[in-house]
C-alpha positions in Angstrom: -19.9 -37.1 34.5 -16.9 -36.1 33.4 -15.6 -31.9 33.7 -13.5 -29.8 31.8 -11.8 -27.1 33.1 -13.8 -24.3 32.9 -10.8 -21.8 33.0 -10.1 -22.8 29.1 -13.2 -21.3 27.9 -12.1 -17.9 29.2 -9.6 -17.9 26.8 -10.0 -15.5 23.9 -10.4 -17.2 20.4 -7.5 -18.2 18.6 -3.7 -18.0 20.2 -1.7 -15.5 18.1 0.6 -17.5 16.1 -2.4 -20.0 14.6 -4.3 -17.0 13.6 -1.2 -16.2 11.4 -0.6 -19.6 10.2 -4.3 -19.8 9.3 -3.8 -16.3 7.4 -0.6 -17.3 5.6 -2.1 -20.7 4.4 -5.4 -18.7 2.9 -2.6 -16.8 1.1 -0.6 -19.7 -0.2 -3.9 -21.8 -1.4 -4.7 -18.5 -3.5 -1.6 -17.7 -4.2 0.9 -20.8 -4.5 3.6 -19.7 -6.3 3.7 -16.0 -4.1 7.4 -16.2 -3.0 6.7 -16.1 0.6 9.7 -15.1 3.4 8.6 -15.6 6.6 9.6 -13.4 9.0 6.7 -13.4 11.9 7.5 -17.2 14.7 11.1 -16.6 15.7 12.4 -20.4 14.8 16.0 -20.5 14.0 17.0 -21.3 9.9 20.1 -22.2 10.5 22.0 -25.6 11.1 23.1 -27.2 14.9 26.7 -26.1 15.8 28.8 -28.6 14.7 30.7 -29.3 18.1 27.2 -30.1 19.4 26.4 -32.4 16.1 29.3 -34.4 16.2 28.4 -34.9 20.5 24.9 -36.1 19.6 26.2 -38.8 17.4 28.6 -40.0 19.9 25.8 -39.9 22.4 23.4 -42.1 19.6 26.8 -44.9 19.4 27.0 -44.7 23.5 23.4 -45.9 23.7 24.2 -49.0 21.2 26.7 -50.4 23.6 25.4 -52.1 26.4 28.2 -50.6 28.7 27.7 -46.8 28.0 23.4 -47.4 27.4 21.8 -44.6 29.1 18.1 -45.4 30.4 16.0 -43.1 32.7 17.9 -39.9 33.6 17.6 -38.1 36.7 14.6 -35.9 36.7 16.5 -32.4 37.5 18.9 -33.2 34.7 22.2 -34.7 34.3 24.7 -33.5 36.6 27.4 -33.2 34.0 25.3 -30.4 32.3 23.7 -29.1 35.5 27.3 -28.7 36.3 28.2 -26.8 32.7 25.9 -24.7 33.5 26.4 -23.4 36.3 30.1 -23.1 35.6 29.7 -21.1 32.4 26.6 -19.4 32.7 26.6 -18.3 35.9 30.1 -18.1 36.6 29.7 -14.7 38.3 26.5 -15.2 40.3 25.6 -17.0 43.1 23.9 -20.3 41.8 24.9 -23.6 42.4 24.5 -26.7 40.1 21.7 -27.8 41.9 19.4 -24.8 41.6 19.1 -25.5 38.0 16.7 -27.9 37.1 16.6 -28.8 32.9 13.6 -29.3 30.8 12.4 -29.4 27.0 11.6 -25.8 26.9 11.8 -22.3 28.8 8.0 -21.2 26.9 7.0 -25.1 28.8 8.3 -23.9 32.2 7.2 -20.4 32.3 3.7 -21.9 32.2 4.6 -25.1 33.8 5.6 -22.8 37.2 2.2 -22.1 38.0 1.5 -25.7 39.1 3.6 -24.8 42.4 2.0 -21.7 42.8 -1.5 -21.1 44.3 -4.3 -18.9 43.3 -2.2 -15.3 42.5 -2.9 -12.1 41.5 -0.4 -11.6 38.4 1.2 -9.1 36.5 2.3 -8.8 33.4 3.6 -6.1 30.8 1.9 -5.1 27.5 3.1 -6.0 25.0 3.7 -9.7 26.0 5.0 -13.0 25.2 1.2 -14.6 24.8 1.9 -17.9 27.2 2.4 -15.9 30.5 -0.9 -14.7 29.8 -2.8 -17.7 28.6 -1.6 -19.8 30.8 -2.7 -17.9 33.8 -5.9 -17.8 32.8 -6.2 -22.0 32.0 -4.7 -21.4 35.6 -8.0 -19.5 37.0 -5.8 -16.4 37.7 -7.5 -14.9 35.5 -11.3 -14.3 34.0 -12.6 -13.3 30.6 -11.4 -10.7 28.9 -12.8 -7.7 28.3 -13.4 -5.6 25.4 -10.5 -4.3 25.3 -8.8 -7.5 25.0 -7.4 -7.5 28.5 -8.5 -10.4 31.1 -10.1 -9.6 34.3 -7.9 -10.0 37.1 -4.2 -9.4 35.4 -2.0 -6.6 36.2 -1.2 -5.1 33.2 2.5 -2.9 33.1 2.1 -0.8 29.5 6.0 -1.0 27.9 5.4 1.8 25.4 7.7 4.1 23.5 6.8 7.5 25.8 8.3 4.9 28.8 11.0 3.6 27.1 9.8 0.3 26.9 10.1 0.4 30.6 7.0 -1.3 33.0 6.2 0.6 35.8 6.5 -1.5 38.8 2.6 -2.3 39.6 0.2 0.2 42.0 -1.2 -2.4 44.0 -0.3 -5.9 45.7 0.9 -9.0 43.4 2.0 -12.1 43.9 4.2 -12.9 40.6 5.7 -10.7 38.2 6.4 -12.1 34.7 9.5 -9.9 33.1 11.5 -10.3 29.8 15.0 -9.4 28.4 15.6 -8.9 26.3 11.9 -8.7 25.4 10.4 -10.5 23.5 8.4 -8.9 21.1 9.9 -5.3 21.4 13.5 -6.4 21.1 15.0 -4.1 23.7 16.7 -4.0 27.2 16.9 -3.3 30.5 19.9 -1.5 32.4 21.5 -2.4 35.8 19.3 0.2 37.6 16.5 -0.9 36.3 16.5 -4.1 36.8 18.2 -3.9 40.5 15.1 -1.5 41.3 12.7 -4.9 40.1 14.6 -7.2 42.6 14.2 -4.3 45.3 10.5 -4.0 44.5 9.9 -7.7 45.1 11.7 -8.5 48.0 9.6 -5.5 49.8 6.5 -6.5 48.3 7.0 -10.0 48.7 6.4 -10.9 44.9 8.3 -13.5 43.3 9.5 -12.5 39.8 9.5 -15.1 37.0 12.3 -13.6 34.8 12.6 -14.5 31.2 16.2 -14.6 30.3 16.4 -16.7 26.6 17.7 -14.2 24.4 20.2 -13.1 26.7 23.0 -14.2 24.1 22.3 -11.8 21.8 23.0 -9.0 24.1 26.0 -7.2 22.0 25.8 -3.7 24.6 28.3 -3.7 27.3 27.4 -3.7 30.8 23.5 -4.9 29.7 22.9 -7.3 32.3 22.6 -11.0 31.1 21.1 -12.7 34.1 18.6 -11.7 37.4 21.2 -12.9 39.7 23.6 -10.1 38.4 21.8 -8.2 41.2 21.6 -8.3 45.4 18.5 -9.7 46.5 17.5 -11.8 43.4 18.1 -15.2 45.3 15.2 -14.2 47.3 13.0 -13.3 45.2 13.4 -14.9 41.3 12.8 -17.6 39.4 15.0 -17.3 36.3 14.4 -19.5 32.6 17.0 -19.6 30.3 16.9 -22.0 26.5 19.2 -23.6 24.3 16.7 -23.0 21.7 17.7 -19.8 20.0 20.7 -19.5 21.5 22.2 -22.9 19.7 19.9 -23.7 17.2 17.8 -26.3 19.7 13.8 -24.8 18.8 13.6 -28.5 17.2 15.6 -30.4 19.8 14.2 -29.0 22.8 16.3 -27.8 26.0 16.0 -25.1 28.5 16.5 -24.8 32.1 15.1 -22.8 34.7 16.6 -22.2 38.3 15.2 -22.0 41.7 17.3 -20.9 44.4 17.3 -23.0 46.8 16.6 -19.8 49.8 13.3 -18.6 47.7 10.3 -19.6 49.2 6.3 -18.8 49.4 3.7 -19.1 52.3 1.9 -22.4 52.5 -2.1 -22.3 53.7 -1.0 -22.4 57.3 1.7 -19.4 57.0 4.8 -21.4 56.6 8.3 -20.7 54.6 8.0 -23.2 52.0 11.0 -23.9 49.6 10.0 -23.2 46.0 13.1 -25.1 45.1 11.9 -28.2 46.3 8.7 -28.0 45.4 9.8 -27.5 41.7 11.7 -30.8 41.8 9.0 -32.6 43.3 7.1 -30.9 40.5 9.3 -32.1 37.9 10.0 -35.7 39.2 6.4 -36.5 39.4 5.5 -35.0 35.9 8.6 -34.8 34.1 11.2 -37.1 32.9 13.9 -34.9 31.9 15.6 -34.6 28.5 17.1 -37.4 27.0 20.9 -38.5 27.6 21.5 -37.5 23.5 20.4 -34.1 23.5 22.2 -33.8 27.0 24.9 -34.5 25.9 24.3 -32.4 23.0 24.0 -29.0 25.5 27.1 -30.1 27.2 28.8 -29.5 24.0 27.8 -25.7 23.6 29.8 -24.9 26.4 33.2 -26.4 24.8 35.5 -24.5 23.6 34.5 -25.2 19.9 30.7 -24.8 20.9 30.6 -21.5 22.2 32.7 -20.3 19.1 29.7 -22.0 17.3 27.2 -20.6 18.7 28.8 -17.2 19.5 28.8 -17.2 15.0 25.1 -17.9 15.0 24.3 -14.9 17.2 26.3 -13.2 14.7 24.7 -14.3 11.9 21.6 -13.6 13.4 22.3 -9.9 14.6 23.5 -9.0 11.6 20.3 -9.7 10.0 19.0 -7.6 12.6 20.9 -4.9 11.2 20.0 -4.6 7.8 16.4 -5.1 8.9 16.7 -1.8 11.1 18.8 0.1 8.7 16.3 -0.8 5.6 13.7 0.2 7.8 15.0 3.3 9.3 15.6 4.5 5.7 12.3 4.4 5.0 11.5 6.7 7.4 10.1 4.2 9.6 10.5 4.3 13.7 12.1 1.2 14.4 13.1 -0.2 17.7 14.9 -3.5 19.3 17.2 -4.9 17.2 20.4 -4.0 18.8 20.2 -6.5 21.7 17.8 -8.8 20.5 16.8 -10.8 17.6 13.2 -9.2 17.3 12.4 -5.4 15.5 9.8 -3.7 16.5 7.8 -1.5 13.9 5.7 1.4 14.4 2.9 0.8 11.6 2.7 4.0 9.0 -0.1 6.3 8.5 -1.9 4.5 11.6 -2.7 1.3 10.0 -3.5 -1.0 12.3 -0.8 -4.4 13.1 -3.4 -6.5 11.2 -3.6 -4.1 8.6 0.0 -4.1 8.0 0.7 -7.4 8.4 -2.1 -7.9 5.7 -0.2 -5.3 3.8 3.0 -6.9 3.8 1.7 -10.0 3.1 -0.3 -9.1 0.0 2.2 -6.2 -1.1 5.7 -7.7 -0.5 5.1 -11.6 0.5 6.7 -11.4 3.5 5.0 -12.5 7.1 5.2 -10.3 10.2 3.5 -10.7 13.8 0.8 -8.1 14.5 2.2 -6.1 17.9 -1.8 -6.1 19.0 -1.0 -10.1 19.0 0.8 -9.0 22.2 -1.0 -7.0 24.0 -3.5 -3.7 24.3 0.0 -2.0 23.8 0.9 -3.4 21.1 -1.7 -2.2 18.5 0.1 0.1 15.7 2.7 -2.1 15.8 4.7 -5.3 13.9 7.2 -7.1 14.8 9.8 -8.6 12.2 12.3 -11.7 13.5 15.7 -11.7 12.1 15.7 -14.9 12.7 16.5 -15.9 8.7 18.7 -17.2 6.0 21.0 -13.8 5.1 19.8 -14.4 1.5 16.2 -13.9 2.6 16.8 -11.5 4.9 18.5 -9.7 1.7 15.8 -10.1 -0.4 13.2 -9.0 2.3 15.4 -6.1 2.6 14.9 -5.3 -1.2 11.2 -5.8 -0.9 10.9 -3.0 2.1 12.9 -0.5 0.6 10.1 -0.9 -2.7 
């Protein structure tokens, strides 16, 4: 007879963002002509780049020519973009081109990077992106939750406003430790120190740290460091994902990449150094075909001259947005954080509402859609984040309908 895994049904009802799709459509069928602006899943609104546009098409006429036809790719990634990479994106830290292995998504291969990993004790902050979480437990990392919402077994690191939206490093022993900056949902950063400290922490604790890096573009702060390998140590000790997907517009074409060094490694059953490196790739060769040779070729453009000018307006776009979002806000008298250095604000709810209440609220109220901060996390609760992630004439109009 056939089993399921039992580790699913540990998994609380409802993942956040279906639970506001489901809310939202209850809305709509009530309310159909409600002018909605939705402002809750960070998907991008605006269009490709068009350096990267015009280099798909010519990658769609290269595969109608028998000479220039592209079948199977190599499972890592092309080289030519492996190569880009590494060249532009980590010009100033010590990775090579083939450390960096490309897939269809960074939110597929944080979760995908437990498949090389045996059983661990995790830890994670609160709030949190929901998949590190989720995916450990359909991982058996972790059990049930609790009443409080938290599942037995995680390490949870409150980032709260009294710590500046700063983990504490965890009390007792782990073996991965998921971090994000910018952070997604808060929307702020972490400094050198801070983040040097992290590396420093898991080299002596032997703990690998799965760092999060996709909104690093829309750092605007000087000296706010963009990558874990910025710091001494992290080759040793981190496992870095980065995506095309916010950065150039690619949340419906699909790229990322994450990198392995190829000097990290983890103890096998017998007490062996085992290279995580090459147990990714055997990872992603065996259940992974790579992207295709279009939207390769697609990436590679982002890093032309004409691409990162492209994409360098879309972070602009998108931060500005960002901007009138805070400063509507903060007129309001509302304590508003993020925003500066990521695409994400985080709201402390008036009057201690609750996030559902306020996203209810603002639904009902204003028409606009929000994500519930409890969504994320025990920490979360009393709080909303808003994406700025938007048209500028809805984000103007949403504007309009806060300040009312």
């Amino acid at each position: 007879m056939a089993r399921i895994n039992d580790h699913y049904l540990n998994l609380s009802a409802g993942y956040l963002f279906p639970e506001i799709a489901r809310r939202v459509g209850e809305f709509t069928e009530a309310n159909p002509d409600a002018p909605i602006i939705k402002m809750g899943i960070g998907d991008v609104t605006e269009p490709l780049p068009p350096a990267v546009v015009e280099a798909l098409h010519k990658a769609v006429d290269e595969m109608a020519v028998r000479d220039t036809f592209q079948g199977y790719g190599p499972g890592p990634g092309y080289d030519f973009l492996r190569e880009a990479i590494a060249d532009n994106s980590y010009a100033n830290c010590p990775i090579d081109a083939d450390e960096i292995f490309i897939s269809d998504g960074s939110k597929c291969d944080s979760a995908n990077i437990l498949d090389i990993f045996g059983p661990s004790k995790v830890a994670v902050c609160d709030p949190v992106y929901p998949v590190y979480v989720d995916t450990n437990v359909m991982a058996g990392n972790a059990s049930a939750a609790g009443e409080d919402g938290r599942y037995g077994g995680l390490v949870y690191l409150p980032a709260t406003a009294e710590n500046g939206f700063q983990p504490p490093m965890p009390s007792e022993p782990v073996d991965l430790v998921y971090l994000c900056f910018p952070n997604n949902p808060t929307g702020t950063v972490a400094d050198r120190a801070t983040l040097q400290a992290w590396v420093d922490w898991c080299r002596a604790n032997k703990a690998v740290l799965l760092f999060d890096a996709a909104y690093e573009a829309f750092i605007q702060t000087p000296d706010i460091p963009h990558s874990i390998y910025e710091f001494d140590g992290a080759t040793d000790c981190a496992i870095e994902f980065r995506s095309f997907s916010k950065t150039a517009g690619f949340t419906g074409v699909r790229a990322a990449w994450t990198v392995v060094p190829k000097g990290l490694t983890a103890k096998s059953a017998d007490g062996n150094d085992v290279a995580l490196r090459d147990l990714w790739s055997r990872r992603q060769s065996t259940k992974f075909n790579g992207i295709s040779y279009i939207v390769s070729r697609g990436c590679e453009a982002v890093y032309s001259d004409a691409g990162k000018q492209q994409v360098a307006d879309l972070v602009t776009h998108y931060m500005d947005n960002a901007k009138l979002l805070r400063e509507a806000l903060t007129a309001q008298g509302m304590t508003v954080y993020g925003g500066v250095d990521a695409p994400y604000v985080w709201v402390r709810c008036p009057d201690g509402e609750t996030s559902w209440q306020m996203f209810d609220r603002l639904l009902n109220d204003h028409h606009l859609v929000c994500t519930p901060g409890s969504g994320f996390g025990q920490a979360g609760e009393g709080y909303v984040r808003l994406s700025a992630f938007n048209s500028r004439e809805n984000v103007e109009e949403a504007v309009r309908r806060l300040r009312a």
